[in-house]
C-alpha positions in Angstrom: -17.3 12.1 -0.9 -17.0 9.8 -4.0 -17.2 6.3 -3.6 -13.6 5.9 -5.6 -12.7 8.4 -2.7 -14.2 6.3 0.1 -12.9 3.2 -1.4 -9.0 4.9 -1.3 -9.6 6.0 2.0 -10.0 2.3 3.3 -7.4 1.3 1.4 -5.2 3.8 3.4 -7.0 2.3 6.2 -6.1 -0.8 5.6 -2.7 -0.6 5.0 -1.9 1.4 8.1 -3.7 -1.9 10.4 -1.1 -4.2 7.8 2.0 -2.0 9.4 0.8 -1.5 13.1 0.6 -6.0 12.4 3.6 -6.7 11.5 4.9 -4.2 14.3 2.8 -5.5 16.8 3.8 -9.5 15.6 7.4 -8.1 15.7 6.7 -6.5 19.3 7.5 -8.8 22.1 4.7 -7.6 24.5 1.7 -8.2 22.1 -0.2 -10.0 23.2 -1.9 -12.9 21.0 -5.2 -11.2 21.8 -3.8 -7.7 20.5 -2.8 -9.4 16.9 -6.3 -10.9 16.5 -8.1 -7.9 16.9 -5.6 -6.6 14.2 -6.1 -9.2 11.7 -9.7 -8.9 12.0 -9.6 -4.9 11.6 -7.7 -5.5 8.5 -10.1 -8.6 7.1 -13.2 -6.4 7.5 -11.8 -3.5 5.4 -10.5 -5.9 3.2 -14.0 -7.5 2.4 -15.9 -3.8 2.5 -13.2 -3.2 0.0 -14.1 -5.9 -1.8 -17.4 -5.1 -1.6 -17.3 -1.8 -2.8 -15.4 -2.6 -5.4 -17.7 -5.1 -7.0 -20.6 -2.7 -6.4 -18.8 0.4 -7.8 -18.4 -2.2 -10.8 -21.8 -3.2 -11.1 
């Protein structure tokens, strides 16, 4: 697999954790608990994203 590959695939990645947030935030039975795992999911694609990116760059 490519690396532009890889990097699309966590960008899939990370936008499915954005929807299951904002369901889970809109969800009356998450738990607080259950949105912070979430948000950190989605902040650790984001930065090997990021990381990626700038590497794929270099």
């Amino acid at each position: 697999m490519s690396l532009q590959a890889h990097i699309g695939e966590l960008h899939a990645k990370h936008k499915a954790l954005e929807a299951a947030l904002a369901e889970a935030i809109n969800h009356p039975a998450s738990t607080d608990a259950e949105i912070t795992e979430l948000k950190r999911k989605k902040l650790r694609l984001k930065d090997e994203i990021t990381r990626l990116e700038h590497q794929h760059a270099a």
